[in-house]
N, C-alpha and C positions, 0 to 999 in steps of 0.2 A: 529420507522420509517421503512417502509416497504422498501425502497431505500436501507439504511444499511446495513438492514438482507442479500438482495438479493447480498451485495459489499462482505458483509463477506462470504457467500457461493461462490462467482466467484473467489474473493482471494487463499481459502482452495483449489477451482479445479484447479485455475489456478498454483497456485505450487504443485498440487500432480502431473499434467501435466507436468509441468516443469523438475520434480524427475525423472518419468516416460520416458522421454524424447519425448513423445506426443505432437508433434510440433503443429500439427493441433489443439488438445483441448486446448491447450497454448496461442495461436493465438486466437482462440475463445470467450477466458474467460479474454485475454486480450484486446480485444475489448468490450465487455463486460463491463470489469471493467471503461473503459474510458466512453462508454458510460452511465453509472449507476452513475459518479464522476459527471457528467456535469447535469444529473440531480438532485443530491443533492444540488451542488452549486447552482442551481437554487431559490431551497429554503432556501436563503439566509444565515444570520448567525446560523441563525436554523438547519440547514442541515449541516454546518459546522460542527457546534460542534456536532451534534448526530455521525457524521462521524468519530470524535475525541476521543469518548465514546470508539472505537475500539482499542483505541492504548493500554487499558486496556485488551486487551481480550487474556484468558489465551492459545491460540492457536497464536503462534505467527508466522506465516504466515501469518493471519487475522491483527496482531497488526502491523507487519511489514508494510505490504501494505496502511493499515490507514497508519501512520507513513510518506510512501512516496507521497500519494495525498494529505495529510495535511500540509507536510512541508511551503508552504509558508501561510499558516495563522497560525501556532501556532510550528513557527522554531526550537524553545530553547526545547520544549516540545518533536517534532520531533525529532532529529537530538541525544538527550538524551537518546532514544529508539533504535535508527537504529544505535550510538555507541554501544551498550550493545549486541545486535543482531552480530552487523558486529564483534564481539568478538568468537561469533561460531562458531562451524569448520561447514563444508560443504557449499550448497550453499545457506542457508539462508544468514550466516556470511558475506559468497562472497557477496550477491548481497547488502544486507543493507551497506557494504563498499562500492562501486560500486557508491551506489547509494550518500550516502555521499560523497564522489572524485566528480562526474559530481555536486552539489552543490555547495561544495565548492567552482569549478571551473568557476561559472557560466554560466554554461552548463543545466539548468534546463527546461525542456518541458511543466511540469506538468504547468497547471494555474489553 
């Protein structure tokens, strides 16, 4: 699905950006990524799960971020991942805990 590919390439920019401290392409790729999420969800449980396929992918910025737009259709699966990550040092580690804590707390944005 052409939607995914283009989630997993904004993912990869949006944290080289992030690293980089490139506020502007961060912002960019993080609009982006929201608007790329709301098109997949569109195509229903199908776009779901291709979106899901990601939490697989050996580049884990890409699995992360799946990870976080997936968490509320496939939790346990989610949350499995973004433990294991938020075990990392740096800020992948940081933000997959982050992103777990606002969860937890139900604090959660993403739909």
């Amino acid at each position: 699905m052409e939607l995914v590919e283009e989630f997993a390439e904004a993912a990869d920019l949006h944290f080289e950006a992030v690293e980089a401290l490139d506020e502007e392409q961060a912002n960019r790729q993080a609009v982006r990524l929201a608007r790329l999420f709301k098109d997949i969800v569109l195509q229903g449980e199908e776009g779901r799960e291709a979106l899901l396929v990601l939490i697989d992918s050996k580049n884990l910025a890409v699995a992360g971020m799946a990870a976080v737009y997936s968490l509320r259709y496939s939790p346990a699966r989610c949350e499995a991942l973004l433990k294991q990550l938020a075990s990392q040092p740096g800020l992948l580690g940081f933000r997959a805990g982050a992103a777990l804590q606002r969860w937890a707390d139900g604090d959660w944005p993403l739909e």
